[in-house]
C-alpha positions in Angstrom: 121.8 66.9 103.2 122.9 69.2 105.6 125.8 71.4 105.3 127.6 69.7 108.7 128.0 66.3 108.9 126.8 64.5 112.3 128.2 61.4 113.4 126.3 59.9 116.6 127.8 57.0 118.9 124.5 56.0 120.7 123.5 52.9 121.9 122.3 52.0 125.6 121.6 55.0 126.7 118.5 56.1 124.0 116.6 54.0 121.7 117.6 55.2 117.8 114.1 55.6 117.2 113.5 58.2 119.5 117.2 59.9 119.2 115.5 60.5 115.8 112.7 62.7 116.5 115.1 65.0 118.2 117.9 65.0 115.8 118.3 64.0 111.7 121.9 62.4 112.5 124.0 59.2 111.9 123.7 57.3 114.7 126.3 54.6 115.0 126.4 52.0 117.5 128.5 52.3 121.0 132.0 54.1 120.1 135.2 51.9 119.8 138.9 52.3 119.6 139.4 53.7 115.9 135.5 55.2 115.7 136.1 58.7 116.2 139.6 58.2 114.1 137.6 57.0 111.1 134.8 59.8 111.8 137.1 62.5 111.4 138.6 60.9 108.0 135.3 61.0 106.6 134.7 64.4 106.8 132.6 64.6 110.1 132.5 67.9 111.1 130.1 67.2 115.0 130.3 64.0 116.7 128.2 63.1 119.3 129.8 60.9 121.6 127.0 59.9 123.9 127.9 55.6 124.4 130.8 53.3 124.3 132.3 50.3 125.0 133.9 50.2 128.1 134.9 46.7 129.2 134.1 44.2 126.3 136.5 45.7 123.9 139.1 48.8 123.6 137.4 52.0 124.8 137.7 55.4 122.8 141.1 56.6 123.2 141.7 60.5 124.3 143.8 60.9 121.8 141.3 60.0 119.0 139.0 63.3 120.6 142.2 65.5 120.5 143.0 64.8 117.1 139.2 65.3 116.2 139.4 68.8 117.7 142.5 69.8 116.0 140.7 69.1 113.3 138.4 71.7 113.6 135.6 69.0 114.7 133.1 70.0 117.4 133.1 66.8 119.8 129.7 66.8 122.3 129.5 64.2 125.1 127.4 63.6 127.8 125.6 60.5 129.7 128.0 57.9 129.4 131.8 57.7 128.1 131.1 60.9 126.8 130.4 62.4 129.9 133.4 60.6 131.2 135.7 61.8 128.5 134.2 65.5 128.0 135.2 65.7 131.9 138.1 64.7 131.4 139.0 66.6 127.8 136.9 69.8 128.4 139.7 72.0 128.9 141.0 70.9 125.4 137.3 72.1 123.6 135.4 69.2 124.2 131.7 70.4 124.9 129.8 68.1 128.2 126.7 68.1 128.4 124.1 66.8 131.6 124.3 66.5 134.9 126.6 62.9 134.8 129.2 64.9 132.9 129.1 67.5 135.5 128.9 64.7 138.3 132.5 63.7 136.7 133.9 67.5 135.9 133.2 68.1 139.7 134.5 65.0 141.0 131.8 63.9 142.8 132.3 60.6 140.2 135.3 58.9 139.2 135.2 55.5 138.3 133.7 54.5 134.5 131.9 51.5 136.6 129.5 54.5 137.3 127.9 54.5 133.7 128.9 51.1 132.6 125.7 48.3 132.0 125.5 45.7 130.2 122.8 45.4 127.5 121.6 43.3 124.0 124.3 43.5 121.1 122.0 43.9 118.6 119.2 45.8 119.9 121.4 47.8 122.9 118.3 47.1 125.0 120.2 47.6 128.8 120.3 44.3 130.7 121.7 46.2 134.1 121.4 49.6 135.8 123.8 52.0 135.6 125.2 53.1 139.3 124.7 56.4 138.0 121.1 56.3 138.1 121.2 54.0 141.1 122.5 56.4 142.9 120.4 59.2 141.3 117.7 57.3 142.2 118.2 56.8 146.1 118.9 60.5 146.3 115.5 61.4 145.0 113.9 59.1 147.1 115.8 60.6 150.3 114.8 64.1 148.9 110.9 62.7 148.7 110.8 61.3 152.4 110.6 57.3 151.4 114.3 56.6 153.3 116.5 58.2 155.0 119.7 58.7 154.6 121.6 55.8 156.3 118.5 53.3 154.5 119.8 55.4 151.1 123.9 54.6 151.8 123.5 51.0 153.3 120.9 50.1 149.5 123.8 52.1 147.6 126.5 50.1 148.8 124.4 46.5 148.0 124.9 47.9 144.6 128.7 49.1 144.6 129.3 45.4 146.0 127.8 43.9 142.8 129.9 43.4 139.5 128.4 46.1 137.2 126.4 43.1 134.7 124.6 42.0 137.9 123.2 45.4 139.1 119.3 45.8 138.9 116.7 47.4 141.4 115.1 43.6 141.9 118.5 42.2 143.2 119.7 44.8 145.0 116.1 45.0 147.0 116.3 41.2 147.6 120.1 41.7 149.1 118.5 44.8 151.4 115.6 42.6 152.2 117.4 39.9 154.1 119.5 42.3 156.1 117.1 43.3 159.0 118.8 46.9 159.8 117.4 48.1 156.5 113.6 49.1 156.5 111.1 50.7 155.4 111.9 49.1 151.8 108.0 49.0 150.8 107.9 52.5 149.6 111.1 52.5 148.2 110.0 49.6 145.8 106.8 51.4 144.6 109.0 54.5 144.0 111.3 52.8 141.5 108.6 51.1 139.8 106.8 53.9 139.4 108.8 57.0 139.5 112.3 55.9 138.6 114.4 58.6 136.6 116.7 57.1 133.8 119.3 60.1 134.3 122.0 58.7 131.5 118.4 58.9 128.8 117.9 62.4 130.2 121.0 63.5 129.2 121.4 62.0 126.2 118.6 63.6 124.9 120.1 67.0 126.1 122.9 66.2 124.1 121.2 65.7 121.0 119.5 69.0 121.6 122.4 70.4 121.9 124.0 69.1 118.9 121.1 70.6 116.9 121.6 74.1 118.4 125.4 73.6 117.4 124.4 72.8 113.8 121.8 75.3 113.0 119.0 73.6 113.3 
């Protein structure tokens, strides 16, 4: 048993299995109102905060995070509301992590619709895309040369205009397909079928990392 207790809230955006092989931690599903409360009371001494519930039920309040720091509890986020809330709580001791949490620490996000998805209650297989990696996406594509930049903000704001449970790459490239000012949407395609980043994953997995580093191994 190691000497720290870890505590991970993961769900959506890392399957359990893998999250494993990088880290010998807890892993509890998407955080809650009360989780990181009840965490602390057990003795926690690191919490991951990595996924959480946004919209179905009572998110993770900020004071649940500052009481866990005053508790002498390290608190990591990163790739989803813990990016959200490490940008918002870093200045308190909260530790983000990846480049969504710096997305949100520099402002360049705001809204939690950003990382929200929807996905399988039991397995937390995602059912949507995250407009974070949406918008990820489109900007490596621009970078690559397969559309420009107008092509890039007229696809991105098809997938703003959708509720967050109804964004994927096979709608949104439908919408784009029947408005004839956007073209060139054949390369595009092939890209995010076969070169798509999953940028919420990526940081995840930084986290956990992370985590380890923090513990000692």
């Amino acid at each position: 048993m190691h000497e720290k207790k870890v505590v991970v809230f993961l769900g959506p955006s890392l399957e359990v299995e893998t999250a494993n092989t990088i880290l010998d931690a807890e892993y509890r599903p998407p955080a809650s109102r009360g989780d990181i409360f009840n965490a602390v009371r057990e003795g926690i001494k690191i919490i991951g905060l990595i996924d959480g519930v946004f919209f179905q039920a009572c998110a993770i309040a900020h004071r649940e995070i500052l009481y866990a720091l005053e508790n002498g509890v390290k608190v990591v986020g990163a790739s989803s509301m813990g990016a959200l809330r490490a940008s918002e709580l870093d200045s308190y001791g909260m530790e983000g992590v990846g480049k969504v949490y710096e997305l949100y620490r520099k402002g360049e996000l705001v809204s939690d619709d950003e990382v929200a998805l929807i996905f399988e209650p039991d397995s937390f297989k995602p059912l949507s895309e995250p407009l974070v990696n949406i918008r990820y996406n489109l900007g490596l594509a621009e970078e690559s040369g397969i559309i420009n930049k107008e092509v890039k903000e007229k696809v991105l704001n098809i997938a703003k205009s959708l509720y967050y449970p109804e964004r994927d790459y096979e709608r949104i490239l439908a919408i784009a397909e029947d408005e004839p000012e956007i073209m060139a949407l054949e390369r595009l395609k092939k890209f995010l079928i076969e070169d798509k980043k999953d940028l919420k994953r990526e940081d995840a997995i930084e986290a956990l990392k992370r985590i380890k580093e923090i513990r000692g191994g």
